[in-house]
Residue frames relative to the residue before (quaternion, step in Angstrom):
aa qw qx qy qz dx dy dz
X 1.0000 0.0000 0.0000 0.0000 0.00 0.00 0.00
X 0.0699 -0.7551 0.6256 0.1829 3.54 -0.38 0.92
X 0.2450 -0.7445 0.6181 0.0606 3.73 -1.76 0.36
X 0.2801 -0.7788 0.5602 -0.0355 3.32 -0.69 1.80
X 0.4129 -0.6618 0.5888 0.2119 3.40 -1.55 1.12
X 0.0917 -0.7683 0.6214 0.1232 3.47 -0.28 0.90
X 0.6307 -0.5707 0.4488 0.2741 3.32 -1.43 0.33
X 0.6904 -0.5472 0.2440 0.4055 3.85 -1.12 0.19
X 0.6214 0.5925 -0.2655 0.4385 3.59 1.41 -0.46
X 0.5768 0.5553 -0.3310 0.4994 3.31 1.90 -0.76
X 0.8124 0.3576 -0.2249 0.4019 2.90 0.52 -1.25
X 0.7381 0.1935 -0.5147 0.3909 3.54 0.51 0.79
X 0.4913 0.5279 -0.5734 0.3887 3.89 0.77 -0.02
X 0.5440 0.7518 -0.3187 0.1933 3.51 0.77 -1.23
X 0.7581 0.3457 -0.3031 0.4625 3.39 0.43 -0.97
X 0.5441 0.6477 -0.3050 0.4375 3.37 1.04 0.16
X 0.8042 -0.0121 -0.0639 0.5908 3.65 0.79 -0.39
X 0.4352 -0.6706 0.4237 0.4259 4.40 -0.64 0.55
X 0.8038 -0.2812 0.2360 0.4681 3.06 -2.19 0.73
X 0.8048 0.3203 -0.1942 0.4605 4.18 0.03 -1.31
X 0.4573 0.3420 -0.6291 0.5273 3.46 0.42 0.90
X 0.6526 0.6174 -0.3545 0.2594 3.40 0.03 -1.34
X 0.6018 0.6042 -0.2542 0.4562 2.94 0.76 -1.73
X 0.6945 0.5732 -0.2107 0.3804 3.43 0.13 -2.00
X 0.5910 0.6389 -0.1835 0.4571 3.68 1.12 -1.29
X 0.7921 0.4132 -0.1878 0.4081 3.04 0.58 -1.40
X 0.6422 0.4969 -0.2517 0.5266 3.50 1.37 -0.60
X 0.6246 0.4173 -0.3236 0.5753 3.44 0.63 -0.01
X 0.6219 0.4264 -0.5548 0.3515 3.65 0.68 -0.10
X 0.6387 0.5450 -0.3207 0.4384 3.12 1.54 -1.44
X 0.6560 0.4847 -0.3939 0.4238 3.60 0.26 -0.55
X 0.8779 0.1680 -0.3527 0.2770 3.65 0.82 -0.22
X 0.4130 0.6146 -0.4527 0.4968 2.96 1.40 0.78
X 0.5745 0.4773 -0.4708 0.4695 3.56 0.96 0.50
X 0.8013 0.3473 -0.1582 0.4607 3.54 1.22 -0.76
X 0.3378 0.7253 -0.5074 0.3200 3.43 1.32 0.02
X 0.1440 0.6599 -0.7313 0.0950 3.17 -1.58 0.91
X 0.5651 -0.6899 0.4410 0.1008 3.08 -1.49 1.52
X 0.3235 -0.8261 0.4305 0.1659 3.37 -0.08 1.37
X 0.0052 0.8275 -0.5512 -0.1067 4.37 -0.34 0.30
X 0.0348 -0.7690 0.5613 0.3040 3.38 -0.63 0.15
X 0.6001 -0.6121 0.3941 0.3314 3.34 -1.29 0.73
X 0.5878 -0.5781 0.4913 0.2809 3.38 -1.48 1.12
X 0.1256 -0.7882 0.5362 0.2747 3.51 -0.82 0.62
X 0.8209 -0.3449 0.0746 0.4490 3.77 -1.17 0.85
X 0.5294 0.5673 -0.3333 0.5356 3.47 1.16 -1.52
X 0.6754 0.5795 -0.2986 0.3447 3.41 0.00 -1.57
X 0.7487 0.4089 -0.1809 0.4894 3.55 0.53 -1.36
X 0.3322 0.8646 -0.1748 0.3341 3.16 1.20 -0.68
X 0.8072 0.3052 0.0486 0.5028 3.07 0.62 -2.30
X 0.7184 0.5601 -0.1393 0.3883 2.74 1.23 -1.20
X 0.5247 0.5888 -0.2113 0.5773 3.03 1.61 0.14
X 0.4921 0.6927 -0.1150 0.5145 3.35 1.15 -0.98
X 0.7833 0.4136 -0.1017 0.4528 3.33 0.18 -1.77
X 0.6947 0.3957 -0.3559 0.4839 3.89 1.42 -0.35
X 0.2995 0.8230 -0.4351 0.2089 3.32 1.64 -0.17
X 0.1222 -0.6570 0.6423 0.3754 3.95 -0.92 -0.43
X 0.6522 -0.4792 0.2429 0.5348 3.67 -1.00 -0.32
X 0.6585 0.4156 -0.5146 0.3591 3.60 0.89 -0.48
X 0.6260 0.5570 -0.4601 0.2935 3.45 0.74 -1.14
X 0.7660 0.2252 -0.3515 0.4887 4.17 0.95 -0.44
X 0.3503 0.6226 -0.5850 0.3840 3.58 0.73 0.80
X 0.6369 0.5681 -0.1325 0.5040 3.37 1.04 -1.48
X 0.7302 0.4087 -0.1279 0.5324 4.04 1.20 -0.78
X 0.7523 0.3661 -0.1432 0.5286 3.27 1.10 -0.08
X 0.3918 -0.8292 0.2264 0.3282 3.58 2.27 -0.02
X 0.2502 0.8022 -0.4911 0.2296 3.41 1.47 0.14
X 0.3850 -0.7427 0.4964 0.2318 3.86 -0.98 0.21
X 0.1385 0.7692 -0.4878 0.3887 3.48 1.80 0.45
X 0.8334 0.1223 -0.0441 0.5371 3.37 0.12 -1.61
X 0.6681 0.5261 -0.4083 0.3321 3.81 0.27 0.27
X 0.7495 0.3763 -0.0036 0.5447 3.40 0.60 -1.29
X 0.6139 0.3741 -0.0612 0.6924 3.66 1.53 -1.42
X 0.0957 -0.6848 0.7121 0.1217 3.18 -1.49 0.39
X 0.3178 0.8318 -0.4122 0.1929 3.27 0.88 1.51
X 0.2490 0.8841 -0.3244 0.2260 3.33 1.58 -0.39
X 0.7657 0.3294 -0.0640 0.5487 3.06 0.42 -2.22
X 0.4261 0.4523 -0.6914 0.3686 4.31 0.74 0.07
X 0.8499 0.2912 -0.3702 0.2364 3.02 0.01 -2.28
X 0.6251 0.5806 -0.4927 0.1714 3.90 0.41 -0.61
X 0.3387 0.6655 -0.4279 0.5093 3.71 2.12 -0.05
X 0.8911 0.1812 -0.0105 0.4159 3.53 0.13 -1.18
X 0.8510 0.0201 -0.3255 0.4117 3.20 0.63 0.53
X 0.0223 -0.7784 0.5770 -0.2463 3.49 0.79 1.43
X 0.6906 0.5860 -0.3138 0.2849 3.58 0.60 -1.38
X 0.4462 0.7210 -0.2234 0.4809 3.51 2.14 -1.14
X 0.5239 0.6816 -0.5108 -0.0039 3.19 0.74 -1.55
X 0.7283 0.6171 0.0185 0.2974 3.44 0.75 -1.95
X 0.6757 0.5786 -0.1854 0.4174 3.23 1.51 -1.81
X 0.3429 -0.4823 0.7094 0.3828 3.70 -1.49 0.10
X 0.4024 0.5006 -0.7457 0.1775 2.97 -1.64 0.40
X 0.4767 -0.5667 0.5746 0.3484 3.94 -1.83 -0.06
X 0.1470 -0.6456 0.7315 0.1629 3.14 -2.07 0.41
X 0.1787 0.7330 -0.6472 -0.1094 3.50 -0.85 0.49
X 0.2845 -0.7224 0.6245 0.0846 2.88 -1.51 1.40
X 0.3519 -0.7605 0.5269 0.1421 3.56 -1.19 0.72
X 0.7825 0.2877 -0.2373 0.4986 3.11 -0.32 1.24
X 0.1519 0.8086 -0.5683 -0.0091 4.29 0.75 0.98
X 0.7366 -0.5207 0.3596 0.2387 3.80 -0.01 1.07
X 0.7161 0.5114 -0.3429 0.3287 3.28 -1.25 0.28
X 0.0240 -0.8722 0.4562 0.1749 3.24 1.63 0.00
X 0.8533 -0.0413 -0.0908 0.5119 3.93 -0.66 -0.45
X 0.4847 0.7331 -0.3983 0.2625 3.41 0.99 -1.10
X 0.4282 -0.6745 0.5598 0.2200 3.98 -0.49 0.92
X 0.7587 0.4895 0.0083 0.4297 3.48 -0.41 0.25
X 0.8041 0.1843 -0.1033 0.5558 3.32 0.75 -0.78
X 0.6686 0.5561 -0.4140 0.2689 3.26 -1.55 0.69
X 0.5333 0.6338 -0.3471 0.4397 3.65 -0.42 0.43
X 0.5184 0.6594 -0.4851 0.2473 3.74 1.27 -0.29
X 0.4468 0.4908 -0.5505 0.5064 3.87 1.21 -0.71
X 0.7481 0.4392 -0.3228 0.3784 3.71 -0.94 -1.74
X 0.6911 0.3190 -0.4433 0.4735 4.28 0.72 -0.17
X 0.8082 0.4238 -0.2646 0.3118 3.31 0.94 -1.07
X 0.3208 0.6552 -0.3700 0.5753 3.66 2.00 0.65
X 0.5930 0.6785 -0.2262 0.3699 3.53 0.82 -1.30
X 0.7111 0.4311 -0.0372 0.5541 3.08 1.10 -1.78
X 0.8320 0.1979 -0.2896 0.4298 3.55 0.43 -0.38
X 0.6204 0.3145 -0.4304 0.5753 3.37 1.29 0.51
X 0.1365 -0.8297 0.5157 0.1644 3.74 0.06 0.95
X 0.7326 0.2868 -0.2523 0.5634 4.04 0.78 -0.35
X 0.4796 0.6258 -0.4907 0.3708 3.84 1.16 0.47
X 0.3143 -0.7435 0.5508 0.2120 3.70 -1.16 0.33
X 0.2255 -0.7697 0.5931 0.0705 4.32 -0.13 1.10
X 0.0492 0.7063 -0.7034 0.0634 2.81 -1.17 1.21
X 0.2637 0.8052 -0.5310 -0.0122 3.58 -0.86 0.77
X 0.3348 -0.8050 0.4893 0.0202 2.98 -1.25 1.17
X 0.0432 -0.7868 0.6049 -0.1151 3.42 -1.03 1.47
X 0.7087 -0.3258 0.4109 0.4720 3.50 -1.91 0.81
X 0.8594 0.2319 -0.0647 0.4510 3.11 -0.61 -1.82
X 0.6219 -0.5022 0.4786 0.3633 3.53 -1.81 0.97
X 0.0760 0.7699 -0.6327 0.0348 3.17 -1.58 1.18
X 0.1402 0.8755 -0.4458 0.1232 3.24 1.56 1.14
X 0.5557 0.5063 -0.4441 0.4874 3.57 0.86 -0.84
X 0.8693 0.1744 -0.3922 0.2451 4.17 -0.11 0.58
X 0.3651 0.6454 -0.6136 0.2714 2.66 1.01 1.71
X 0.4586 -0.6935 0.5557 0.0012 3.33 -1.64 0.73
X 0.6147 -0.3860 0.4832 0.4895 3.32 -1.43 -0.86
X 0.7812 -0.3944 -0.0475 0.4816 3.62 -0.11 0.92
X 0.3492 0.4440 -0.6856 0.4592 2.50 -0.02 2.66
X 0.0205 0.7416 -0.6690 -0.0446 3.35 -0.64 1.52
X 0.2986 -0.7170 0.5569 0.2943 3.50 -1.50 0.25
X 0.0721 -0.6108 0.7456 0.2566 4.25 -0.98 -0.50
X 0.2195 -0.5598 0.7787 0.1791 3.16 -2.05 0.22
X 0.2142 0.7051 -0.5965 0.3180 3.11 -1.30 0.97
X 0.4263 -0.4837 0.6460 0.4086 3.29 -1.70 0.05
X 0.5632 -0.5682 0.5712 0.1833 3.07 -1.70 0.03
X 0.5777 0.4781 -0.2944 0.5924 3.39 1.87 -0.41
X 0.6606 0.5233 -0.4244 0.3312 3.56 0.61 -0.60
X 0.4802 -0.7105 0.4487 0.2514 3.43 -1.08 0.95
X 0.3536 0.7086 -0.4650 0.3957 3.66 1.57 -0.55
X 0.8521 0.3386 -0.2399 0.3190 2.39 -0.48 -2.00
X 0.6944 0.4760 -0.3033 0.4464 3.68 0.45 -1.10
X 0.6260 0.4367 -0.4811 0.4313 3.75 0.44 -0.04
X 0.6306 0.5923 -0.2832 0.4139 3.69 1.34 -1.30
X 0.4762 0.5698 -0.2411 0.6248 3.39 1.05 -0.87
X 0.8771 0.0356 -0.2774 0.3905 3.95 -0.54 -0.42
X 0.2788 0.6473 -0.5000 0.5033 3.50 1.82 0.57
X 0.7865 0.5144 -0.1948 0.2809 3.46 0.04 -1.32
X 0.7756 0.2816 -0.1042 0.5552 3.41 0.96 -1.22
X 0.4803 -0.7092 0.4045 0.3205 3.81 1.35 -0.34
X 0.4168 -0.7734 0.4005 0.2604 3.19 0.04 2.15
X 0.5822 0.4232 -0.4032 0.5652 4.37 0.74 -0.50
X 0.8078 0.2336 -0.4684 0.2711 3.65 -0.08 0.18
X 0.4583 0.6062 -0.5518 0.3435 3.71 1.25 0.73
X 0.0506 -0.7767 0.6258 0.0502 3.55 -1.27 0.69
X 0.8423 0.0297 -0.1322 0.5217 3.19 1.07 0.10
X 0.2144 -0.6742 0.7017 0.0847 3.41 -0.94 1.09
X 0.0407 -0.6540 0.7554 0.0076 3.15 -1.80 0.41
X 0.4757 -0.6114 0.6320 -0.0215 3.61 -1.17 2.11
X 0.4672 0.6118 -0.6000 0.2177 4.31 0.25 0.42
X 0.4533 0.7394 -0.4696 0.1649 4.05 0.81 0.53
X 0.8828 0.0371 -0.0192 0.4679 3.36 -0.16 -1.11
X 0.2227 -0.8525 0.3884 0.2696 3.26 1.37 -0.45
X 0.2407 0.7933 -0.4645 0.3115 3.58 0.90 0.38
X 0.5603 -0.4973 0.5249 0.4039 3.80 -0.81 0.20
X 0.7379 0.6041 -0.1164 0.2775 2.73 0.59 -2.25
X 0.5471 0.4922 -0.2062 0.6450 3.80 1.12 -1.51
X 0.8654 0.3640 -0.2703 0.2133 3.49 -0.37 -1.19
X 0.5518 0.5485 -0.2817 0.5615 3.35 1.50 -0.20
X 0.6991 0.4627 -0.2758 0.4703 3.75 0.96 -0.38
X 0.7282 0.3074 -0.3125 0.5268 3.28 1.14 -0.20
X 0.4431 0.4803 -0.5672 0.5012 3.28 0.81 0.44
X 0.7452 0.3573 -0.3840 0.4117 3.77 -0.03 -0.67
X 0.6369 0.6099 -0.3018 0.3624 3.31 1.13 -0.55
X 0.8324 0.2152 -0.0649 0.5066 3.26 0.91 -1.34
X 0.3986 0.7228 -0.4349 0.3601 4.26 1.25 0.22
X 0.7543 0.3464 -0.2659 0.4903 3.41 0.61 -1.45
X 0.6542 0.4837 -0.5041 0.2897 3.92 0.85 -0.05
X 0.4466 0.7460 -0.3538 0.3447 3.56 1.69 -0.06
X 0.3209 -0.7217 0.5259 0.3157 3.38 -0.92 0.46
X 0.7533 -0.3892 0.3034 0.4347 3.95 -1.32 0.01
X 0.6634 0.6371 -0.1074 0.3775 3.26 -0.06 0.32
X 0.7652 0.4779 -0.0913 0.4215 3.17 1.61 -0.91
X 0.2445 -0.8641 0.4250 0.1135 3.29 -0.81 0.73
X 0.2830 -0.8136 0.5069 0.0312 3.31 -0.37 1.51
X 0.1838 -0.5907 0.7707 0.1531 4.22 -0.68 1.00
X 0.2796 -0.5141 0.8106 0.0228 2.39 -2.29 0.42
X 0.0868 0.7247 -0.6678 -0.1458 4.32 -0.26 0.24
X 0.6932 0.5825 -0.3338 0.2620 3.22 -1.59 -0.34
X 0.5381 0.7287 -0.4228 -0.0281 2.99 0.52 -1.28
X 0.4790 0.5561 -0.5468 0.4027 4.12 1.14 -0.45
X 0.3705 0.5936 -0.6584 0.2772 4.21 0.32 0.21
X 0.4799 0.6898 -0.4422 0.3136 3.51 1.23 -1.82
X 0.7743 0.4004 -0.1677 0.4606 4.17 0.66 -1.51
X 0.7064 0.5714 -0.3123 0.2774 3.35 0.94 -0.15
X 0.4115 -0.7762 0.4179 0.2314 3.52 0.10 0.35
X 0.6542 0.5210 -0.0626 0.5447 3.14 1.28 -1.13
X 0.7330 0.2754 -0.2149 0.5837 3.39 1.31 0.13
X 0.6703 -0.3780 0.3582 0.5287 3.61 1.27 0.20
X 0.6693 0.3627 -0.4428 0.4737 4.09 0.41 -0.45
X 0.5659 -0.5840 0.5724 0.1053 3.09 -1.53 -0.41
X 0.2471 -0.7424 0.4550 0.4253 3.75 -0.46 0.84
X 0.6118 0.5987 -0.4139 0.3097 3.89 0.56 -0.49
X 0.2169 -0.7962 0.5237 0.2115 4.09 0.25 1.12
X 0.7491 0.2462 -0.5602 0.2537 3.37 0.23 0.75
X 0.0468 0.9142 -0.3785 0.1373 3.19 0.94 0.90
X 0.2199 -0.8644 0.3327 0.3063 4.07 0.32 0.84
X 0.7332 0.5451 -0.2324 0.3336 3.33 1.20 -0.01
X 0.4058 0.6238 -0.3922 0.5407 3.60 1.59 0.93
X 0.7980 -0.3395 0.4015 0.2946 2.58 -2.22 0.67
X 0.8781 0.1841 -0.2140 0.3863 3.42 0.53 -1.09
X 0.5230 0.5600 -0.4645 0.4439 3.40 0.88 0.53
X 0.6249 0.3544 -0.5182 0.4640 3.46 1.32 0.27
X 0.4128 0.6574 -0.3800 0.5030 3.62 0.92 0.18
X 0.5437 0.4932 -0.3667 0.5716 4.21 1.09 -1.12
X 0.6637 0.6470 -0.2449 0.2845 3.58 0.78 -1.90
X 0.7129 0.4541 -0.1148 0.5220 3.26 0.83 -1.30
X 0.5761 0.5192 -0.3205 0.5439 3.67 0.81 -0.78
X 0.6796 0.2319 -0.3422 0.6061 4.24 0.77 -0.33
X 0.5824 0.6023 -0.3910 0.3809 3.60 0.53 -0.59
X 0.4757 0.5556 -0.3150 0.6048 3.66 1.71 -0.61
X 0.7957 0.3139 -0.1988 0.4784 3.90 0.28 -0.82
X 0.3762 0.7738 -0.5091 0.0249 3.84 1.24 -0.31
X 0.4545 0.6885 -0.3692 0.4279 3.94 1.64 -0.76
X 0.6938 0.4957 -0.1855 0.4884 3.66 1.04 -0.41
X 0.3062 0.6675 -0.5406 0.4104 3.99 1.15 -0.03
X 0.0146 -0.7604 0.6163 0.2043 2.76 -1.47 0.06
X 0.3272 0.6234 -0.4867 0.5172 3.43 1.43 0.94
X 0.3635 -0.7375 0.5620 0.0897 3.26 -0.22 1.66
X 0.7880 0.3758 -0.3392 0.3504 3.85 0.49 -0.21
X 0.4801 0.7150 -0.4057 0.3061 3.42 1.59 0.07
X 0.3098 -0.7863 0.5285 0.0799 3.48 -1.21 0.96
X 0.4921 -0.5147 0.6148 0.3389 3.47 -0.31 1.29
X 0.3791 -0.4801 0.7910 0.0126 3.35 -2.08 1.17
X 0.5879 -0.4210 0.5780 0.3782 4.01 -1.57 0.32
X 0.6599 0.3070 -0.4038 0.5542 3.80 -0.04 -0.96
X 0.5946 0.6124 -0.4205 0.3075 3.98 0.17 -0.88
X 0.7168 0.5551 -0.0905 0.4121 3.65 1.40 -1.23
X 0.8397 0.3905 0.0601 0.3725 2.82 1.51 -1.85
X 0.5247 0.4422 -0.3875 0.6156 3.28 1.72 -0.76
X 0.0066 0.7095 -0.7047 0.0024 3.64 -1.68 0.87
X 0.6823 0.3523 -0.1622 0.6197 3.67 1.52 1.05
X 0.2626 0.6864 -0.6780 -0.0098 3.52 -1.12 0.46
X 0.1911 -0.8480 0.4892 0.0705 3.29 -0.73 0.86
X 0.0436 0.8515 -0.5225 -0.0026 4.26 0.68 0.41
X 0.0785 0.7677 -0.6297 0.0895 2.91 -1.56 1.00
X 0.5506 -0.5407 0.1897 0.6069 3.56 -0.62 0.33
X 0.8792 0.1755 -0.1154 0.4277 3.64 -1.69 1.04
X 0.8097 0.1396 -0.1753 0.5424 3.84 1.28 0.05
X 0.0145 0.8159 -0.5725 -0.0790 3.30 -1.25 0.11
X 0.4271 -0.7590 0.4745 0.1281 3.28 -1.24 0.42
X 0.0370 0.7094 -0.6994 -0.0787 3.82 -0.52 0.68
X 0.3547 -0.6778 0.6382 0.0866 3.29 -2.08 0.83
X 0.1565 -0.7369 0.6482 0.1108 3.41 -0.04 0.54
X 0.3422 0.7308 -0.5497 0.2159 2.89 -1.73 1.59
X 0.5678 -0.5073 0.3622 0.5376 3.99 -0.61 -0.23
X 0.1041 -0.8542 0.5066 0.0535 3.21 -0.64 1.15
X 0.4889 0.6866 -0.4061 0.3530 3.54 0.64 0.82
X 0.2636 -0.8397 0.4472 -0.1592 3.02 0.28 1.45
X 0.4685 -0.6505 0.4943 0.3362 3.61 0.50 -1.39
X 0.1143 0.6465 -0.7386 -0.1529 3.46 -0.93 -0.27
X 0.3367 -0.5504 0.7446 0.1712 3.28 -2.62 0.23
X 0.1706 0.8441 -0.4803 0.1662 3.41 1.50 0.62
X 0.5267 0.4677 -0.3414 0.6223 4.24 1.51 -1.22
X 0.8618 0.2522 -0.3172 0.3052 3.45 -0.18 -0.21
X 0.8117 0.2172 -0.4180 0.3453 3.38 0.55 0.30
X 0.5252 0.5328 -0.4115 0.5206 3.02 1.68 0.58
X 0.0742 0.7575 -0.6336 -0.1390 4.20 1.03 0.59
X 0.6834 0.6612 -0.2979 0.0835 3.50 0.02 -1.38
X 0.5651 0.5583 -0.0710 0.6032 2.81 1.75 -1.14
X 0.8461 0.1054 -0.1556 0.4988 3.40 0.72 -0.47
X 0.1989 0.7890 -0.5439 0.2051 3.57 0.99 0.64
X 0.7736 0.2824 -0.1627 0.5435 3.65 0.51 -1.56
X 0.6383 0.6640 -0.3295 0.2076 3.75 0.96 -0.51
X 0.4801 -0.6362 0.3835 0.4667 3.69 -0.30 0.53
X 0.2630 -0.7014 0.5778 0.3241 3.61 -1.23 -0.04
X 0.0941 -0.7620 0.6407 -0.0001 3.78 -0.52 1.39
X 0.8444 -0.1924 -0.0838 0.4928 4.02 1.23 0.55
């Protein structure tokens, strides 16, 4: 009787199956590990398509999808500054205002080209005139003003005021409009969110509601001036002043040319204002 050193794989598959299975086994691995070949199936157009898409940055599908962000605007490269971090997350954008004014047919490239760089995000935008024909798979549309509190309450009814993180102001650009929905539609936002502003040279236009005199109190960008002290309100020193919502809530402004950014958040920070101002407040009551 002669006795062979089998290896570790023999000796434990082995007692499991006889010498001529084994055997048989072993030749068929070797035989198909000479002929193995990795099977692919081709991508179909759609397929490539996305997949193409998905390496995109925001200008490169702003630019693919015809939006005027990146053409006319050199906004692209703000919002991909500030809201890259989003890329991945569920959560909603609604943008105000999806393009094409009257024109049948046309509009919707922002709300596709948002789609794409927020793959697990849900777009909602809402315009005057009926732009149902670009909704999608999570693209919904509303008609409406932008001033009307309905619609904007229905709207953060519908999609759930905690899942909006980002609004976007691209509608009527007016002074007038754009200042009402901010008061209208900020305080339904949760912490966290980040409200654009576009447009904002209307603020100088006359012809659009702004004014040529820039310190005018009734523009786009004088609420923007507003909010910038409203950011420092812990610092007054008018002991009888009362902190406004935006005064509490904005904890950011970000400006650039024609846009801006507000952060919504707990603004209460502190101040050491009693103590290095004593003099001023030696005899004075302390009301905070």
């Amino acid at each position: 009787m002669s006795y062979h050193v089998k290896s570790l794989a023999v000796r434990t598959v082995k007692p499991l199956v006889s010498d001529q299975v084994w055997t048989k086994l072993k030749k068929l691995g070797r035989a198909g590990r000479r002929h193995s070949v990795v099977a692919t199936t081709p991508l179909t157009p759609a397929q490539e398509r996305r997949q193409s898409l998905r390496k995109m940055d925001l200008t490169e599908l702003a630019q693919t999808f015809g939006t005027d962000k990146a053409s006319l605007h050199r906004y692209t490269q703000h919002y991909q500054r500030h809201l890259e971090y989003l890329r991945q997350e569920e959560f909603t954008l609604l943008e105000i205002g999806i393009g094409g004014y009257r024109r049948e047919g046309q509009g919707g490239a922002s709300l596709r080209t948002w789609k794409h760089f927020f793959p697990q995000a849900q777009i909602v935008g809402l315009d005057i005139h009926d732009k149902s024909f670009v909704r999608a798979p999570r693209i919904a549309t509303y008609q409406g003003s932008q001033v009307d509190p309905d619609v904007l309450h229905r709207i953060v009814a519908d999609v759930g005021a905690s899942s909006i993180k980002v609004v976007i102001d691209d509608g009527s650009h007016r002074p007038e409009h754009v200042r009402e929905t901010f008061r209208l539609l900020f305080p339904l936002l949760p912490n966290g969110a980040v409200y654009a502003i576009e447009d904002t040279q209307t603020s100088y236009w006359p012809e659009w509601g702004g004014s040529e005199d820039p310190q005018a109190a009734d523009t786009t960008m004088a609420l923007v001036k507003e909010l910038l002290d409203g950011l420092n309100y812990e610092e007054f020193v008018d002991e009888a002043y009362t902190p406004s919502y935006t005064d509490r809530h904005v904890v950011g402004v970000h400006a650039y040319h024609n846009l801006v950014f507000i952060e919504k958040g707990n603004n209460a920070e502190g101040t050491n204002r009693r103590k290095l101002l004593k003099q001023r407040y030696a005899k004075a009551p302390r009301n905070s």
